[in-house]
C-alpha positions as CSV (number, residue, x, y, z in Angstrom):
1,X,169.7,58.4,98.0
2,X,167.4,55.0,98.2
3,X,168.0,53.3,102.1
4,X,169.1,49.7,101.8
5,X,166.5,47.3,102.8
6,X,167.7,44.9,106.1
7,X,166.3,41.6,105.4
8,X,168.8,40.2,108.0
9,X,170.9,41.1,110.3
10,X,173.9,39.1,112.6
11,X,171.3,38.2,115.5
12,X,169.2,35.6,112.8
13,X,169.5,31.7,113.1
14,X,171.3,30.6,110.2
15,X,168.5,27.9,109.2
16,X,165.8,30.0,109.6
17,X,167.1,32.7,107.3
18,X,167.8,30.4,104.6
19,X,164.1,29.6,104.8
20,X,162.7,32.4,104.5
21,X,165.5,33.8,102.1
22,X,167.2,30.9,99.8
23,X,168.4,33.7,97.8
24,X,170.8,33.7,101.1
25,X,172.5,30.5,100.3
26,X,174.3,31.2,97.9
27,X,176.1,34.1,99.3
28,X,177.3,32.4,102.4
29,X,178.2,29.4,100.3
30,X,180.2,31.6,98.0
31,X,181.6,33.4,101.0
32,X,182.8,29.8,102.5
33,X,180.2,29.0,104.3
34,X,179.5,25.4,103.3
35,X,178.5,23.7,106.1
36,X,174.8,25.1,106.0
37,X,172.6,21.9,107.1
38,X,174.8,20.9,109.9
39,X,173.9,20.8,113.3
40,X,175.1,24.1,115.0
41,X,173.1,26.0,111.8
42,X,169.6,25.0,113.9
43,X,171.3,27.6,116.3
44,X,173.9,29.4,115.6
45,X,173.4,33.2,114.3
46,X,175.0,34.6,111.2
47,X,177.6,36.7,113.4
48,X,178.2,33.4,115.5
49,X,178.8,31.4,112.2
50,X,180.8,34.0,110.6
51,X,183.5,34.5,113.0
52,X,183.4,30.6,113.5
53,X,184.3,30.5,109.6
54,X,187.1,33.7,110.0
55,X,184.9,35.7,108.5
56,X,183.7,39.4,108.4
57,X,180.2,39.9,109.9
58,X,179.7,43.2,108.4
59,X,180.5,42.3,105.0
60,X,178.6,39.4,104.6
61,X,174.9,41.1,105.8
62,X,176.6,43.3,103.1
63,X,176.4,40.9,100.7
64,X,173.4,39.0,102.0
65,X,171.0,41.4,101.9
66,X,172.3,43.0,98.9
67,X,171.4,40.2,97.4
68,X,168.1,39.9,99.0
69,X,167.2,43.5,97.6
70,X,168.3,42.3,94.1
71,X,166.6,39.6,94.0
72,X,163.1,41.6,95.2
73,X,163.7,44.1,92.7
């Protein structure tokens, strides 16, 4: 059985994980996250943003870096 690869996890800033991963975007964008350039992004961390936006933290680093390890495949 392969590990999953953590690219991410609910402690990074939201603007500097779509930097280094833009494969990131459209996850959280597709997950209702839309509000990705505003100001609280510069600081807030996925788990911040995700409960801020009544979401499921575990699911979407789920999703995130599923798609990270995907897209490095």
């Amino acid at each position: 059985m392969k590990n999953k690869t953590v690219f991410v996890t609910g402690e990074d800033v939201i603007t500097e994980m779509i930097t280094k991963y833009p494969e990131a975007e459209k996850v959280l964008i597709e997950s209702g996250m839309h509000c990705l350039g505003c100001f609280s992004a510069g600081f807030e961390t996925l788990r911040e943003a995700c409960l801020v936006h009544g979401l499921d933290p575990v699911e979407i680093l789920e999703k995130v870096n599923s798609a990270l390890e995907e897209a490095r495949s």
